[in-house]
SELOKOL-537332 format. One record per atom (N, C-alpha, C, O, CB): x, y, z; residue in three letters. Coordinates in steps of 0.1 Angstrom, whole numbers, padded with zeros to 4 digits, always signed. Glycine has a CB too. Layout:
BEGIN
XYZALA...
This chain:
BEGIN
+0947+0954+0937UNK+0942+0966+0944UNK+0928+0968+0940UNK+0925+0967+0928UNK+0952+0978+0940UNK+0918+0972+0949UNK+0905+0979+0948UNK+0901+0993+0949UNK+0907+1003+0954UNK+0898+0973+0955UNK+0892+0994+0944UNK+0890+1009+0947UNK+0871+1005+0956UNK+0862+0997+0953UNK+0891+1023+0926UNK+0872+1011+0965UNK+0858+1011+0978UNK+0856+1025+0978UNK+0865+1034+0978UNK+0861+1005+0997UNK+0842+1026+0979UNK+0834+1043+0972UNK+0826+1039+0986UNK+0823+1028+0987UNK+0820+1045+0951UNK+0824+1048+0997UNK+0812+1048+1007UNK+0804+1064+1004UNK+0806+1074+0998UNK+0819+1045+1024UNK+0795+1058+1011UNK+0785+1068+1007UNK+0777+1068+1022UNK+0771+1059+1026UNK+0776+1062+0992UNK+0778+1084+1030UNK+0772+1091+1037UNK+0755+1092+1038UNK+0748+1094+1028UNK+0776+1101+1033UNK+0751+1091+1050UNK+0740+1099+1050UNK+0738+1107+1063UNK+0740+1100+1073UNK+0730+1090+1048UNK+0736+1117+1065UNK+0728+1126+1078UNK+0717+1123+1081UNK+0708+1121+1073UNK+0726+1139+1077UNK+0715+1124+1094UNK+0700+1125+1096UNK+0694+1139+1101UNK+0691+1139+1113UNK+0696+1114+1107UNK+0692+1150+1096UNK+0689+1165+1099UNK+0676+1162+1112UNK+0672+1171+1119UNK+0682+1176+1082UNK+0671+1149+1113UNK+0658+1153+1127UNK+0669+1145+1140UNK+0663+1137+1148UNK+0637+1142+1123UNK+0679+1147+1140UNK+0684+1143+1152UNK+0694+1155+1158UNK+0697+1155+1170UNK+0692+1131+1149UNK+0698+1166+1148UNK+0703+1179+1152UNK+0690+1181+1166UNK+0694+1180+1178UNK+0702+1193+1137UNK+0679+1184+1164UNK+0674+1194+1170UNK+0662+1180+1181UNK+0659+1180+1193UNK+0666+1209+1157UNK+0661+1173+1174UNK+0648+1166+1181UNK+0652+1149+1180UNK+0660+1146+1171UNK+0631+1172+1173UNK+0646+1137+1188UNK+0649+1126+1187UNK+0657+1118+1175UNK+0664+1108+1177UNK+0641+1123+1189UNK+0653+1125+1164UNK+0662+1116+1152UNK+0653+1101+1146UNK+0657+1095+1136UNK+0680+1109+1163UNK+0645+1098+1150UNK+0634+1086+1153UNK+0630+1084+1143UNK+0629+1096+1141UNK+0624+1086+1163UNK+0625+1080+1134UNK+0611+1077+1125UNK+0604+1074+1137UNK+0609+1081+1146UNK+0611+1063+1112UNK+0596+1069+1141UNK+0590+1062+1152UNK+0580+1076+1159UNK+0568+1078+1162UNK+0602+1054+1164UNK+0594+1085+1161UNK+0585+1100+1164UNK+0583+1110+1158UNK+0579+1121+1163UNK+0589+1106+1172UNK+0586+1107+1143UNK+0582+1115+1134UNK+0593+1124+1130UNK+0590+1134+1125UNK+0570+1122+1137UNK+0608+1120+1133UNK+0620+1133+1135UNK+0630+1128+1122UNK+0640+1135+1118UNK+0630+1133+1155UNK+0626+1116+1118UNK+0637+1112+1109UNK+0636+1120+1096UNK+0626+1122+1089UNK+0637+1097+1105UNK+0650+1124+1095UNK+0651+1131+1079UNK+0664+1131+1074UNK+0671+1142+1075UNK+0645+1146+1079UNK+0668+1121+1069UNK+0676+1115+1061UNK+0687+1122+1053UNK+0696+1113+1055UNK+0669+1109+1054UNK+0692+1129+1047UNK+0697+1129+1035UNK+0710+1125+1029UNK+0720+1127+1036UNK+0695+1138+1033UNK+0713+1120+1015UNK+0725+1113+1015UNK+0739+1128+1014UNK+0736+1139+1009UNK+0724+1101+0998UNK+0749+1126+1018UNK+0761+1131+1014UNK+0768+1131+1015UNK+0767+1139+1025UNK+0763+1135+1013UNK+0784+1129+1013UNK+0789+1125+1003UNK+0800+1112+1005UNK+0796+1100+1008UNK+0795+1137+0999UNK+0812+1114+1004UNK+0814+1097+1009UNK+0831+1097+1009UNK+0839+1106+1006UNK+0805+1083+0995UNK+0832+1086+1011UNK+0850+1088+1002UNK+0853+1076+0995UNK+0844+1067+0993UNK+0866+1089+1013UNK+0870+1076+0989UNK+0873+1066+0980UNK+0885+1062+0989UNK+0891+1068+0998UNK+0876+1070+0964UNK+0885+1047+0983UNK+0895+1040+0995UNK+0903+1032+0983UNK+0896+1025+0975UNK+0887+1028+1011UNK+0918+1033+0981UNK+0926+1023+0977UNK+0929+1016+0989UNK+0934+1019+0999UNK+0938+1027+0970UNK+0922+1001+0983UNK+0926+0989+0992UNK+0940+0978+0985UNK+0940+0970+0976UNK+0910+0977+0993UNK+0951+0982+0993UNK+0960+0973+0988UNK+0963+0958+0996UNK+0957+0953+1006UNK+0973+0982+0989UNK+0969+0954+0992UNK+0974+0937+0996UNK+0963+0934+1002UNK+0963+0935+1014UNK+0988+0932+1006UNK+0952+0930+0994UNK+0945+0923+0996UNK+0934+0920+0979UNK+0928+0928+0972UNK+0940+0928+1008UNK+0936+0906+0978UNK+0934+0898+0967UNK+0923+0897+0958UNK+0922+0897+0946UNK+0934+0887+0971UNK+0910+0898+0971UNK+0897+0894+0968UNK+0884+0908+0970UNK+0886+0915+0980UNK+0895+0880+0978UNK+0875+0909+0962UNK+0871+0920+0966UNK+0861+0921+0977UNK+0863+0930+0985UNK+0866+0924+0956UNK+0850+0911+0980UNK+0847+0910+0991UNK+0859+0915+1007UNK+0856+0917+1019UNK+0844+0896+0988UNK+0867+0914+1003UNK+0876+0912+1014UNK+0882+0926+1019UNK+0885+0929+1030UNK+0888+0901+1009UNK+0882+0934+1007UNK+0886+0947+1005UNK+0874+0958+1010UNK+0876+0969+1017UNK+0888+0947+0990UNK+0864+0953+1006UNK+0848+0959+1007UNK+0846+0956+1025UNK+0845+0966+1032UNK+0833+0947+0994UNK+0846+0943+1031UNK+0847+0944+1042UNK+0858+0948+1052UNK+0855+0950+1064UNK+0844+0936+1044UNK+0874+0950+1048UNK+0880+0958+1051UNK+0877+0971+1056UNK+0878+0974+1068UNK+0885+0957+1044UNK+0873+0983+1046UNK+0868+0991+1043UNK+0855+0990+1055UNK+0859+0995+1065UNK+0868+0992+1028UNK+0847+0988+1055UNK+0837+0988+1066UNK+0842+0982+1077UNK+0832+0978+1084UNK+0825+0982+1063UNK+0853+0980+1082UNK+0857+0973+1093UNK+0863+0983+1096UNK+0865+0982+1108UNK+0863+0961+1093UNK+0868+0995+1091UNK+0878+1005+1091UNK+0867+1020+1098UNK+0868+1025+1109UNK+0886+1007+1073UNK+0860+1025+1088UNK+0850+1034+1084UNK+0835+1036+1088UNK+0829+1046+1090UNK+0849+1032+1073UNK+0830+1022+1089UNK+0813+1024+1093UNK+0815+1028+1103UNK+0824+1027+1111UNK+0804+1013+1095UNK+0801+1037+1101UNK+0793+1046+1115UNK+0777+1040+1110UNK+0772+1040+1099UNK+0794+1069+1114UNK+0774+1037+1120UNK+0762+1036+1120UNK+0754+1041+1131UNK+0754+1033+1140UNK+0760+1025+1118UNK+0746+1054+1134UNK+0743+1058+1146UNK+0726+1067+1144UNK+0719+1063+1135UNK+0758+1067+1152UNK+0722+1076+1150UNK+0709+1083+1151UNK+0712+1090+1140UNK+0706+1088+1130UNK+0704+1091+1165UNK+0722+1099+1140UNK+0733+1106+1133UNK+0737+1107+1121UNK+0736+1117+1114UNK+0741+1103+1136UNK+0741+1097+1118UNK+0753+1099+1107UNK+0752+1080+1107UNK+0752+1071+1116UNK+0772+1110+1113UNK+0752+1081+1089UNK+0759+1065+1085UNK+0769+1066+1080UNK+0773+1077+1076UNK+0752+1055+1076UNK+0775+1057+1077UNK+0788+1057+1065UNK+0794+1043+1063UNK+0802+1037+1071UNK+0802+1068+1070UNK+0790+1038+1052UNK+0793+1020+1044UNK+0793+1024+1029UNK+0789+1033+1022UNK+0776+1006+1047UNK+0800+1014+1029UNK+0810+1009+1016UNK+0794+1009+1002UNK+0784+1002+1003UNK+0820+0987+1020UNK+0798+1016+0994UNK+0786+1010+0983UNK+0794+1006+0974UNK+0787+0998+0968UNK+0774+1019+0977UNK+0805+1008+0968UNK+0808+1003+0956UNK+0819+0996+0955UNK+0825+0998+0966UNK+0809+1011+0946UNK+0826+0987+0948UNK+0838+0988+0947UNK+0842+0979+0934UNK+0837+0969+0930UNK+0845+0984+0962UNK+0855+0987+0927UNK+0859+0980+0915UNK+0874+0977+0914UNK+0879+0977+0926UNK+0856+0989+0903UNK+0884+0973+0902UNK+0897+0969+0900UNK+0901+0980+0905UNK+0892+0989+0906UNK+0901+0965+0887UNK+0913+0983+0908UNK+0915+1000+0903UNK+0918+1001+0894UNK+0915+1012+0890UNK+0923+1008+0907UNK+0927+0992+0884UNK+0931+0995+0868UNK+0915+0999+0859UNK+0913+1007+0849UNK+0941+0977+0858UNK+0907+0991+0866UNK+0893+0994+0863UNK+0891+1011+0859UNK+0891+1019+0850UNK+0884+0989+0876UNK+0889+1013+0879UNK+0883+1024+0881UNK+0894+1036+0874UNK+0889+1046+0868UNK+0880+1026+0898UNK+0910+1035+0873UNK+0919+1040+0868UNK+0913+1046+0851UNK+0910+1057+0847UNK+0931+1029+0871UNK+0913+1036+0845UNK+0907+1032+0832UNK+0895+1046+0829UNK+0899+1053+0820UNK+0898+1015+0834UNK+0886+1048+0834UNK+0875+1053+0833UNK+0875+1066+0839UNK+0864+1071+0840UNK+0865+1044+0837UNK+0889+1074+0845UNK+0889+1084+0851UNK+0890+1094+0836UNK+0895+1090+0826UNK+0902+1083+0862UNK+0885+1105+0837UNK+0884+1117+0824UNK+0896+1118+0819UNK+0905+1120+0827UNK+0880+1133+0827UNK+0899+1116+0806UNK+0914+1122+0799UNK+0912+1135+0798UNK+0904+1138+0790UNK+0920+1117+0783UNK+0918+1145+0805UNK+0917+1159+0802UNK+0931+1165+0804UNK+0934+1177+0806UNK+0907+1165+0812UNK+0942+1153+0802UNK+0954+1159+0804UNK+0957+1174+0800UNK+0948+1181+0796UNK+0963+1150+0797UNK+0965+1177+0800UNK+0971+1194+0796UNK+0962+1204+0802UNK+0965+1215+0799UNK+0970+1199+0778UNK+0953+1203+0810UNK+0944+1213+0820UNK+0953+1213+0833UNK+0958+1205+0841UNK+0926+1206+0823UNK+0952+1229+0831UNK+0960+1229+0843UNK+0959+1225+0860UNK+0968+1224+0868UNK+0962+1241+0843UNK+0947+1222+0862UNK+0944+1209+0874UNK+0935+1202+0868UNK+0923+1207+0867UNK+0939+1213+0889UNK+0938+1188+0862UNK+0929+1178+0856UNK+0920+1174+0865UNK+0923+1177+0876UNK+0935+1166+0851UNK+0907+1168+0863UNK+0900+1163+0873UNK+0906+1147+0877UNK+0904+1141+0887UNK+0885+1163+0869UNK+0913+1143+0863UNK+0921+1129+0867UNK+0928+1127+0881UNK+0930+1117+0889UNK+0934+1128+0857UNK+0933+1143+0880UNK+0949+1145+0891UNK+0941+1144+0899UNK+0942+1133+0905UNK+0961+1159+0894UNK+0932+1152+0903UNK+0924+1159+0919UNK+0916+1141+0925UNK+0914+1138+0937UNK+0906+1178+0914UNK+0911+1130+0912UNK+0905+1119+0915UNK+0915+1115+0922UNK+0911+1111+0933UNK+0901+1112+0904UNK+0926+1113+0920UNK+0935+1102+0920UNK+0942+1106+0936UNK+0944+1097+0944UNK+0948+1103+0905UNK+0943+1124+0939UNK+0951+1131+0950UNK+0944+1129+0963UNK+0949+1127+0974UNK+0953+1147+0947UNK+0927+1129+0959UNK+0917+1122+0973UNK+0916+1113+0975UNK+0908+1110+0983UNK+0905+1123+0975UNK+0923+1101+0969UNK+0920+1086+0974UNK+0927+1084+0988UNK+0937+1091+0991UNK+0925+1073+0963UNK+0921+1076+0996UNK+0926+1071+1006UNK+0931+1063+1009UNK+0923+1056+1014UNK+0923+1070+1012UNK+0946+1057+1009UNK+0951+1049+1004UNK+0957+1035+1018UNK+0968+1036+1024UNK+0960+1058+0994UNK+0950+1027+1021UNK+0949+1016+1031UNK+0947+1003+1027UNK+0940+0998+1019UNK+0940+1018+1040UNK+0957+0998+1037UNK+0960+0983+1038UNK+0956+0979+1056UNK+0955+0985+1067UNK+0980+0980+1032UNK+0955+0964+1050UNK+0957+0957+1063UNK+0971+0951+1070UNK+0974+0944+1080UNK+0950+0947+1062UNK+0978+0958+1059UNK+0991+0954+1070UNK+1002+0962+1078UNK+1013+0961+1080UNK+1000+0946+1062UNK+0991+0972+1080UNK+0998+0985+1088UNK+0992+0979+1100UNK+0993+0983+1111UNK+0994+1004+1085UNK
């Protein structure tokens, strides 16, 4: 299993006016993204393009592609121990993942 982090961006000069660099309207900014558990599948490449085969946008608008991705026992591993808090940030990590396969 993997864990795939994408990461957002807006473009604020396409609300109101062309959206272009070209015409001076591009204006970028990044935010925010999601997490994807990728199951039954082996290899991480494979997981990573999964995930963008699922999710990318690419438009005047709005992007959205895969930037990271690790084990999950990995990413599991490195989540905050803050057990005994009455909503851990562990729990709330673990409650937003998105959890997809390719064999649905």
């Amino acid at each position: 299993m993997f864990i795939v982090h994408t990461q957002t961006l807006e473009n604020y000069g396409a609300h109101a006016e062309s959206g272009k660099h070209a015409d001076g309207f591009s204006h970028w900014k990044f935010k925010g993204g999601d997490t994807y558990l990728v199951e039954d599948l082996d290899r991480p490449a494979d997981a990573m393009a999964f995930v963008a085969a699922m999710c990318m946008e690419n438009n005047i608008a709005w992007k959205e592609y895969p930037c990271e991705i690790r084990a999950y026992d990995e990413w599991l591993n490195d989540l905050p121990d803050d057990a005994g808090e009455p909503q851990s940030s562990r729990d709330y990590y673990i409650s937003v993942l998105k959890r997809v396969t390719p064999n649905n």
